[in-house]
C-alpha positions in Angstrom: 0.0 0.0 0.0 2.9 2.6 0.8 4.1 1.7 -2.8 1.2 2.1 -4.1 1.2 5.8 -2.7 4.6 6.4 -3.2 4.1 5.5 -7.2 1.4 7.2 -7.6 3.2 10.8 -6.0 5.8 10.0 -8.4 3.3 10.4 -11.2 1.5 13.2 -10.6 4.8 14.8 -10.1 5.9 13.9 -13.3 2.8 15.0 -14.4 2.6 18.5 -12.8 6.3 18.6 -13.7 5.5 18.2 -17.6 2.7 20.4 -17.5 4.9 23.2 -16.1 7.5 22.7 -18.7 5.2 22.7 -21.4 3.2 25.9 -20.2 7.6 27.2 -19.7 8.2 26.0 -23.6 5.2 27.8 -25.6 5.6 31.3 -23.1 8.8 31.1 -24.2 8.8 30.1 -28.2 5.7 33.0 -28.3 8.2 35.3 -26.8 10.5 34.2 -29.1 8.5 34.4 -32.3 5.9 37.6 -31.5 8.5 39.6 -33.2 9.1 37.5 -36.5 5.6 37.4 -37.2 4.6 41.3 -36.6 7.5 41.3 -39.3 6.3 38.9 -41.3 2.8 40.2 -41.5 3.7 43.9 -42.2 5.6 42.2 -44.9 2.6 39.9 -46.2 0.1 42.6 -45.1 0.4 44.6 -48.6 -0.5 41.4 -50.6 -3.0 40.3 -48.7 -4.6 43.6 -48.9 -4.5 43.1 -52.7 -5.8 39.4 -52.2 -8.8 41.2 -49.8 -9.6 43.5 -53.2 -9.5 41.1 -55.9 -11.8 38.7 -54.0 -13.9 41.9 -53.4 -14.4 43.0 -57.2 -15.0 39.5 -57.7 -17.8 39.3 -55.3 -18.9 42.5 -56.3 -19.2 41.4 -59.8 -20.9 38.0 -59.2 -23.4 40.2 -56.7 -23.9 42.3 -59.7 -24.6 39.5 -62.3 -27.3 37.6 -60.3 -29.3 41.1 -59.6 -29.6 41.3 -63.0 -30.5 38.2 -63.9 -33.1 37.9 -61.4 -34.5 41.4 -62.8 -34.5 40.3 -66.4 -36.3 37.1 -64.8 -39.2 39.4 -63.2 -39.7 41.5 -66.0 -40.4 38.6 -68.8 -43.8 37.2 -68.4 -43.4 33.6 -67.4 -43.2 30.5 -70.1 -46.0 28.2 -70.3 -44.8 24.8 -68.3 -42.9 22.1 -70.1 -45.2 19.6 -69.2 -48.4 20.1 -70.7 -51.5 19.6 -68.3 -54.0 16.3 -68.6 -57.3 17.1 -70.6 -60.2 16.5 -69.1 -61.3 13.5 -71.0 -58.2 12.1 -70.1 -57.9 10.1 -66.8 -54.7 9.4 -65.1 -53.1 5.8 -65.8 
């Protein structure tokens, strides 16, 4: 039984142990890289900027298409249905 609890201290220690040195490790490689990516992105930041407007026009111009396209729907009167109706003399089979 005192094994038992003796094992079982030496686990959670390992445990609590690895926990702090992995909370120690990523303070430490953020520190480490905050500055490289502020860098980075100001460097990146024009393209992606350009990126942000060509998706925009493209949006814009998709937008643009399908508003007319639905008002050139609504203003032609609508086309008799493919299907023609049953006659009346007719009974369904």
């Amino acid at each position: 039984m005192v094994l038992l609890v003796f094992v079982l201290g030496a686990l959670l220690g390992v445990l609590a142990g690895g926990v702090l040195c992995a909370r120690y490790l990523r303070s430490a490689l953020v520190d480490d890289l905050g500055p490289r990516l502020a860098r980075m992105h100001a460097d990146l930041d024009p393209q992606i900027r350009r990126m942000q407007n060509q998706l925009d026009l493209i949006e814009s111009a998709v937008n643009m298409a399908l508003a007319t396209w639905y008002a050139e729907m609504g203003s032609t009167p609508p086309r008799l249905p493919a299907i023609p109706a049953a006659r009346q003399g007719e009974g369904v089979r």
